[in-house]
C-alpha positions in Angstrom: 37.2 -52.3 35.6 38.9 -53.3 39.1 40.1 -50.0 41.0 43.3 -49.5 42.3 42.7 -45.7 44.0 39.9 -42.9 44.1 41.7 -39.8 45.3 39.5 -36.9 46.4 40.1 -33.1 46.5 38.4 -30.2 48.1 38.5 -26.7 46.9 40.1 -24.4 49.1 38.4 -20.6 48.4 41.8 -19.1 50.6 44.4 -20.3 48.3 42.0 -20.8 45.6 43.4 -24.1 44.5 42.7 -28.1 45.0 44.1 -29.6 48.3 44.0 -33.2 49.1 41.5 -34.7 51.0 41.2 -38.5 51.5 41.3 -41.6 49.4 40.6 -45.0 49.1 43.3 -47.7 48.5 44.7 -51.1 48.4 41.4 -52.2 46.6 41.0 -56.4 47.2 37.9 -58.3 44.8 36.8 -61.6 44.5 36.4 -63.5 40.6 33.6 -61.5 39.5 34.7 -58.6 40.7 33.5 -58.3 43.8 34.5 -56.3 46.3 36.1 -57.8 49.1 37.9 -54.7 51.1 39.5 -51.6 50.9 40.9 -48.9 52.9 40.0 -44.8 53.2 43.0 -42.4 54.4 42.7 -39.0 55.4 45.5 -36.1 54.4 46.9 -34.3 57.0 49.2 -31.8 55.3 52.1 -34.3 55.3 51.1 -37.8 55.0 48.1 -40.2 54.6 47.0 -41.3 57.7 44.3 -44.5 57.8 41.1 -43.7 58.7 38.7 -46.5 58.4 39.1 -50.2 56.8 35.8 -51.4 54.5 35.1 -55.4 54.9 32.6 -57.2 52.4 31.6 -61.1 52.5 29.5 -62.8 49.9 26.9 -65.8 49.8 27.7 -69.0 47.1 25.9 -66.8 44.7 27.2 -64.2 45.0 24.8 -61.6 46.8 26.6 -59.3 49.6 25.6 -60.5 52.6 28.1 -59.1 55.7 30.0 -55.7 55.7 32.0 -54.5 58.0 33.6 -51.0 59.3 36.5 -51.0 61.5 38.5 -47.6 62.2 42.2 -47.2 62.9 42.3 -45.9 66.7 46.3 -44.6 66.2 47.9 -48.1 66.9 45.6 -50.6 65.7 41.8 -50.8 63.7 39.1 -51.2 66.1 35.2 -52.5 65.1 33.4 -49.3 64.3 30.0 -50.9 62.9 28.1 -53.8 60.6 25.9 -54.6 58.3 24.0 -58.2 57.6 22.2 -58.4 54.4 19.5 -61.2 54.4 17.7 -62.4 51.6 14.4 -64.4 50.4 14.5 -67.4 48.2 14.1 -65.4 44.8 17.4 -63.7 46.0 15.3 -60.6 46.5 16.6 -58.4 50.1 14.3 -59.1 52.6 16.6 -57.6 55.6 19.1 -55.0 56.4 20.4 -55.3 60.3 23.0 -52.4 61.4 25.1 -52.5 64.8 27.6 -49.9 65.8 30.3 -50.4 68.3 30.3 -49.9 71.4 33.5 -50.5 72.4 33.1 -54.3 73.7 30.3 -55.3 72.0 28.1 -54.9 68.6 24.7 -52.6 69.5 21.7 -53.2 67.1 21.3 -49.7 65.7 18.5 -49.7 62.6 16.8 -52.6 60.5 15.7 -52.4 56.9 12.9 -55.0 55.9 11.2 -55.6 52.7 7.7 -57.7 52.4 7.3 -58.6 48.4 4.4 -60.5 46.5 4.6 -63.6 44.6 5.4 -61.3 41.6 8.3 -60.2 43.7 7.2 -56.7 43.8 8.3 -55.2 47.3 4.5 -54.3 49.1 6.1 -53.7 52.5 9.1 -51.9 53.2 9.4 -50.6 57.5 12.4 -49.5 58.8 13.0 -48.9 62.7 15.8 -48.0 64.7 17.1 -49.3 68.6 16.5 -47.6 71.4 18.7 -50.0 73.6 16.3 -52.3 74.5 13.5 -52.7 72.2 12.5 -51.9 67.7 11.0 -48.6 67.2 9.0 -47.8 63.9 10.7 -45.2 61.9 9.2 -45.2 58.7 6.5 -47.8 56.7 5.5 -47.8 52.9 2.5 -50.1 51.9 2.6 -50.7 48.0 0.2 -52.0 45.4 0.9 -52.6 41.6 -1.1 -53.2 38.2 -0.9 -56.2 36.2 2.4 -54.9 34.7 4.0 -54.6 38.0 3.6 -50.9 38.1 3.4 -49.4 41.7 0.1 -47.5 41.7 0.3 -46.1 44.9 1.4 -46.4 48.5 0.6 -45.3 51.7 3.4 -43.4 54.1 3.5 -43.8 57.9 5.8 -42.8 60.6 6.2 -44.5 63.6 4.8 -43.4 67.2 5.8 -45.2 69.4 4.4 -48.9 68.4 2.1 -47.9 66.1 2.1 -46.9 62.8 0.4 -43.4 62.0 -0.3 -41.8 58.3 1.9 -39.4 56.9 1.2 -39.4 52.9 -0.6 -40.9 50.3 1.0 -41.8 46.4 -1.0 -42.3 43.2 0.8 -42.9 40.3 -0.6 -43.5 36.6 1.6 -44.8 33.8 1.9 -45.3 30.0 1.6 -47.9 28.0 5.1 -48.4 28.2 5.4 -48.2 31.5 6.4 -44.6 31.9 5.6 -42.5 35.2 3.2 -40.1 33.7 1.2 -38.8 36.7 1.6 -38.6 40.5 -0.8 -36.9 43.4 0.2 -36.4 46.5 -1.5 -36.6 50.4 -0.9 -35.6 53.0 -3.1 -37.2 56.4 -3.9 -34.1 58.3 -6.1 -35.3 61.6 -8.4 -37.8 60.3 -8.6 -37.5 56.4 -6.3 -37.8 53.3 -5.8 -33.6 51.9 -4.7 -32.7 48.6 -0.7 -31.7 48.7 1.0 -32.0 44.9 0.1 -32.7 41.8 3.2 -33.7 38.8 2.5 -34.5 35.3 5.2 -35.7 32.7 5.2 -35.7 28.9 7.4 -38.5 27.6 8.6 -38.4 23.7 7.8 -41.7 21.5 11.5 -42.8 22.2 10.5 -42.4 25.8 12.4 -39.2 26.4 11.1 -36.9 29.3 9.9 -34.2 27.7 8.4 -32.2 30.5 7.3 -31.9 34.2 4.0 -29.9 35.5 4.2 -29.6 39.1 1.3 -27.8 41.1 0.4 -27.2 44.7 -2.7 -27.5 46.8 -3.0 -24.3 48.3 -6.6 -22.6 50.0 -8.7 -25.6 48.4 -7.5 -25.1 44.7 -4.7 -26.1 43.0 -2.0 -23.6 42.0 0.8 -23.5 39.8 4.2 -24.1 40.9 6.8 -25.2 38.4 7.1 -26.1 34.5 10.0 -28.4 33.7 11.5 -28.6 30.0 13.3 -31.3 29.1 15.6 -30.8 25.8 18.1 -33.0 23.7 20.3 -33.2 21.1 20.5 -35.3 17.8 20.8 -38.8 19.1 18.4 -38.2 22.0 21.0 -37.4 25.1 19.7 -34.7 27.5 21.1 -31.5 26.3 19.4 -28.8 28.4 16.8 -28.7 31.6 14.7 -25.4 32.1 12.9 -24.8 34.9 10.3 -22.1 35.3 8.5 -21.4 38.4 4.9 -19.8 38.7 5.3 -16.1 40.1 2.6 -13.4 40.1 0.3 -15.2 38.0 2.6 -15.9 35.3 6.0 -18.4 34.6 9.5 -16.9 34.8 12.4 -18.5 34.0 14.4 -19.8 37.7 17.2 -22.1 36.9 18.6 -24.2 34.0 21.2 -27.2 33.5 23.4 -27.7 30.4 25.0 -30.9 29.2 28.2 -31.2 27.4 29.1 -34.3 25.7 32.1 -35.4 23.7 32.7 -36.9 20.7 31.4 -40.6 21.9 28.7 -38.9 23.8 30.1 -39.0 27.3 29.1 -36.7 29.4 32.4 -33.9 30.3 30.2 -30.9 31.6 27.2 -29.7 33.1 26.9 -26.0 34.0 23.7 -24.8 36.6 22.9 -21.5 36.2 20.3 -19.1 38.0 18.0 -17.0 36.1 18.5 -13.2 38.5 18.1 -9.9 37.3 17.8 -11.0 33.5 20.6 -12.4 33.7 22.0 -15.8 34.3 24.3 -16.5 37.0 26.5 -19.5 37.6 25.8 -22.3 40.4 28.1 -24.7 39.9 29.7 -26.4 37.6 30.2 -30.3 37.1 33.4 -31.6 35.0 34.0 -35.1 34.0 36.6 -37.5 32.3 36.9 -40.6 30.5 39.8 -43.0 29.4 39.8 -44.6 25.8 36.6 -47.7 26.9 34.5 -44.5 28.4 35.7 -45.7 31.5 35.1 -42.7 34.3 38.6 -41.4 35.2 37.5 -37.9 37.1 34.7 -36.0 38.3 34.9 -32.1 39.6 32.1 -29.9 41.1 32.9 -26.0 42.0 30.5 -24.0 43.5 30.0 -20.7 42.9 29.3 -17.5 45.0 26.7 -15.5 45.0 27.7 -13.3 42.4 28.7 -15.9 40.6 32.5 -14.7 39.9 34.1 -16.9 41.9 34.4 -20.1 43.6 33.4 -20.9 47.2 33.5 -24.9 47.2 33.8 -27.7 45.4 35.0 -31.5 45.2 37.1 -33.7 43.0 37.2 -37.2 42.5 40.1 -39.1 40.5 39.6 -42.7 39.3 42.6 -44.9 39.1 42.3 -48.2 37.8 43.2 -51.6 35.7 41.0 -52.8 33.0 40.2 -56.7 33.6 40.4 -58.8 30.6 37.9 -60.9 28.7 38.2 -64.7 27.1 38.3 -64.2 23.2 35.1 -66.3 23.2 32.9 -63.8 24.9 34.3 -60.9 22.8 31.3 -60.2 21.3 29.3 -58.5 24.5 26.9 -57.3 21.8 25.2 -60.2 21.2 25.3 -61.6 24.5 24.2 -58.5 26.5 21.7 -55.4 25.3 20.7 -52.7 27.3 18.1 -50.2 25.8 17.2 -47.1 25.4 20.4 -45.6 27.0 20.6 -43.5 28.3 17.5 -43.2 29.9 15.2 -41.9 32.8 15.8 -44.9 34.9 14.0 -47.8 33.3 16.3 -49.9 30.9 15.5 -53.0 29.1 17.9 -56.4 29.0 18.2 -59.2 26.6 20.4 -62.0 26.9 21.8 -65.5 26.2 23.2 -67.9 28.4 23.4 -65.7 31.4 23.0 -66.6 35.1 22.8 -62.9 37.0 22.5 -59.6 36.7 23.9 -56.7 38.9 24.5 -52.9 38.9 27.6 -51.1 40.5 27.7 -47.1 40.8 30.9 -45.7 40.0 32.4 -46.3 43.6 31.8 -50.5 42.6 28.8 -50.4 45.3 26.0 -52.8 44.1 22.7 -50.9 43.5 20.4 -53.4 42.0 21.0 -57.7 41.7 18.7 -60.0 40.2 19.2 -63.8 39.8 17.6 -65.2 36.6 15.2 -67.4 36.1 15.6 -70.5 33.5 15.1 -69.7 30.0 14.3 -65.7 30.7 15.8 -64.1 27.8 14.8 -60.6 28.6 13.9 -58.8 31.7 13.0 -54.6 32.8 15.1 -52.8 35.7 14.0 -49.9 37.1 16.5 -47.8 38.9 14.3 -44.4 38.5 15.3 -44.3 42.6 18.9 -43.4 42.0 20.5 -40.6 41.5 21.1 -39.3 37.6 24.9 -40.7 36.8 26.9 -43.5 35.0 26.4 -47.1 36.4 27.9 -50.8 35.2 25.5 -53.3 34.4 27.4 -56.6 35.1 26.2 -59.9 33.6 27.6 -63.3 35.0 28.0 -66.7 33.1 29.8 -69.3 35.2 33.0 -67.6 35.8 33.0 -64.9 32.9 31.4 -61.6 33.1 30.9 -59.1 31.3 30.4 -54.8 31.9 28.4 -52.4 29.9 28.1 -48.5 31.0 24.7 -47.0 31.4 23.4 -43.5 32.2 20.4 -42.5 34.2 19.2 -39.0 33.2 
């Protein structure tokens, strides 16, 4: 799937229609691919107008390591800011510099930086940000892991000044197939750790989230705060969230979230919904569309008012695009490349033959998660329970083929 335009809408509640927004155009990628450059435009009532011009350079394998903002100043595009991706020699990110523009030269502005252990499990992660002459600490996490490359817990910190000061405290517990089944929460208030949240989560035996018991520390006990039920349909896709919240000693329903699939169980709808008055009441409401390989063509989101008769806001998103073609020989992706269970809560498991590299794209093409692999590993775990619930592309690359498969985080 190589794009050749996103067009985006905003709802306007005056003329209660869609009105144009912005877009991105004259999509350029590299074998592979890749992303090399595109350009966002703004609608001004009449015509597009440029806006700003997006700039990607790779690495000999591949890896992004250079990207670039410049912005059109009326006559010509001028440097607006940067970013330099560095990386360790397991290909893992180890660095991410930003530099805005300051109109003659490039101004550090923030630094990512990832420590990892010789399981390549990240253990360090600080970011700080430039003050114009000197790095000051913004945030820290110190991680540990089990034997199964579980993180366990880390410790938060902000930064004051040059030194690092606590802020919280994570304990996680897991199954025994690796599901996150338990997390308390700390807070460091003066000179000790103190209770804050506690969540529990019920997975299914085809590792299906089933529920989520959150509670908080409140007076020196802990107190109920919200129940979270997880339901699906016949072949296991989320088909409704509930969410209860503890009031007056007792659970009442607060929200919920319905899913809509079609017939090749793609998700078309989700509709939010407030529990008020013993009633429910809209929120918003989430459309999407697919073309005949499940490709995303279109997502919509309306809000709703307060009464929830009408629309206040909303965005859409239009996908338009060209389908790249495959050698006969790798027709079979089936055999070459399986991604299970999926959907799922984050984690998916990948077997293979013969491949070299693994990435994942969001639906803008904007690489989430890259691994190189090793020789002879026919089977590895990604965990993207970080990102945001959606569809993502898993790409897998052998010499110069690749190949695509469609996943969904719940």
């Amino acid at each position: 799937q190589s794009y050749d335009s996103i067009v985006f809408w905003k709802w306007d509640a005056f003329i209660y229609d869609w009105t144009l927004n912005s877009r991105h155009v004259d999509f350029k990628v590299l074998s592979g691919n890749k992303l090399l450059s595109y350009k966002a435009q703004q609608w001004d009532g009449i015509a597009w107008k440029d806006n700003f011009l997006f700039t990607n350079e790779y690495d000999t394998n591949g890896y992004l390591i250079y990207a670039e903002t410049m912005r059109w100043s009326g006559d010509k595009w001028t440097n607006y800011s940067m970013t330099t991706y560095t990386y360790n020699d397991s290909n893992k990110i180890e660095r991410i510099l930003s530099k805005g523009w300051n109109g003659t030269d490039w101004i550090n502005t923030e630094q990512k930086n990832y420590v990892y252990d010789d399981k390549n499990n990240p253990v360090i992660f600080y970011s700080q940000y430039w003050s114009g002459n000197t790095w000051n600490n913004l945030t820290q996490h110190l991680s540990n892991y089990d034997d199964d490359n579980n993180e366990v817990n880390v410790t938060i910190q902000n930064g004051d000044g040059n030194l690092w000061v606590n802020s919280g405290f994570v304990t996680s517990r897991y199954d025994t197939l690796g599901n996150l089944i338990f997390d308390s929460i700390q807070v460091w208030e003066v000179d000790a750790w103190v209770n804050s949240a506690l969540y529990q989560i019920e997975f299914s035996s085809t590792n299906k989230r089933l529920s989520q018991h959150s509670q908080n520390w409140v007076n020196g006990e802990w107190v109920e705060s919200q129940f979270v039920t997880y339901h699906y349909n016949g072949i296991d896709s989320l088909e409704n969230m509930l969410v209860e919240k503890w009031m007056n000693d007792n659970w009442v329903i607060d929200w919920e979230r319905i899913y809509t699939y079609d017939d090749n169980d793609d998700l078309i709808k989700t509709n939010t919904n407030l529990w008020r008055a013993d009633e429910w009441i809209p929120l918003n409401l989430r459309r999407y569309t697919y073309d005949n390989d499940h490709f995303q063509k279109s997502s919509v989101l309306l809000r709703f008012d307060a009464d929830g008769t009408s629309y206040v806001s909303g965005d859409s998103t239009h996908y338009y695009f060209s389908i790249l073609s495959a050698s006969d020989e790798l027709a079979n992706v089936d055999e070459l490349l399986m991604v299970y269970p999926n959907p799922s809560t984050g984690k998916f498991s990948i077997s293979h033959t013969n491949a070299e590299s693994v990435e994942v794209l969001n639906v803008n093409g904007e690489r989430v998660y890259a691994k190189i692999f090793e020789k002879d590993q026919a089977s590895f775990q990604i965990d993207m329970g970080q990102c945001l619930p959606g569809i993502y592309f898993i790409k897998l690359q052998e010499g110069r083929q690749s190949f695509c498969r469609k996943i969904v985080v719940q």
